[in-house]
C-alpha positions, 0 to 999 in steps of 0.5 A: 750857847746851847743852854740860852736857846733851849730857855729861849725856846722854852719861853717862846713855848709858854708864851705861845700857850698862855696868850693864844687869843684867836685866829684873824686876817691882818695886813701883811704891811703890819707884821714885823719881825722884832718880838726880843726872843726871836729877834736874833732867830730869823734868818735873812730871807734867802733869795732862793727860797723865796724864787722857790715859794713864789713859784709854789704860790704861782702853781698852786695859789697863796692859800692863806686860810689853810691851817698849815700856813698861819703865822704866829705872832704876837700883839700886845693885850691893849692893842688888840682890846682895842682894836676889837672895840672898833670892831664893835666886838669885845675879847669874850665875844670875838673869841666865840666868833672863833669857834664857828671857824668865822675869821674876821680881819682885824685892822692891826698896826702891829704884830711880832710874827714868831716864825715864818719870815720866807713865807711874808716876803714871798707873800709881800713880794706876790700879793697885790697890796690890796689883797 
């Protein structure tokens, strides 16, 4: 058992490093948890925590843009080509758009987030739909 985590592990480790495109604002509505090698790794988000997040976000704010909170996930290459061509933006131009620490939303229908399940029902939970 061990041995089929690590691999998975390791899978998730290249995944991540040759498909990281950019960062971007999506919908929380759009992310989901059933991307096949962590479907079986979230935990079911624990009431407790998610008491415990809401009241960080109440103290101290959701702050979405700070680095440390980003969620990974994961969208497949022709959805989000043309997800960016209704933006009027192609893969090249958008990811120069990145370096100017410019984050643009991008009106995704789907994301497989990797990790991160407490703080997205928290977030669904203490946003505004609209926010």
């Amino acid at each position: 058992m061990a041995l089929s985590t690590t691999i998975d592990d390791f899978k998730l480790a290249i995944l991540k490093a040759q498909n990281y495109l950019s960062i971007m604002k999506i919908k929380l509505k759009a992310l989901n948890f059933n991307h096949p090698l962590i479907y079986k790794k979230h935990q079911l988000p624990f009431k407790k925590n998610v008491c415990r997040l809401k009241n960080v976000f109440k103290r101290a704010g959701c702050k979405r843009l700070k680095k440390e909170i980003f969620i990974n996930a994961v969208v497949d290459n022709a959805t989000f080509i043309s997800s960016l061509a209704f933006l009027g933006f192609n893969k090249q131009c958008f990811c120069q758009l990145q370096k100017s620490d410019l984050i643009l939303f991008v009106d995704l229908r789907s994301m497989d987030c990797l990790k991160d399940l407490h703080y997205i029902k928290t977030a669904k939970e203490f946003l505004d739909d609209n926010d």
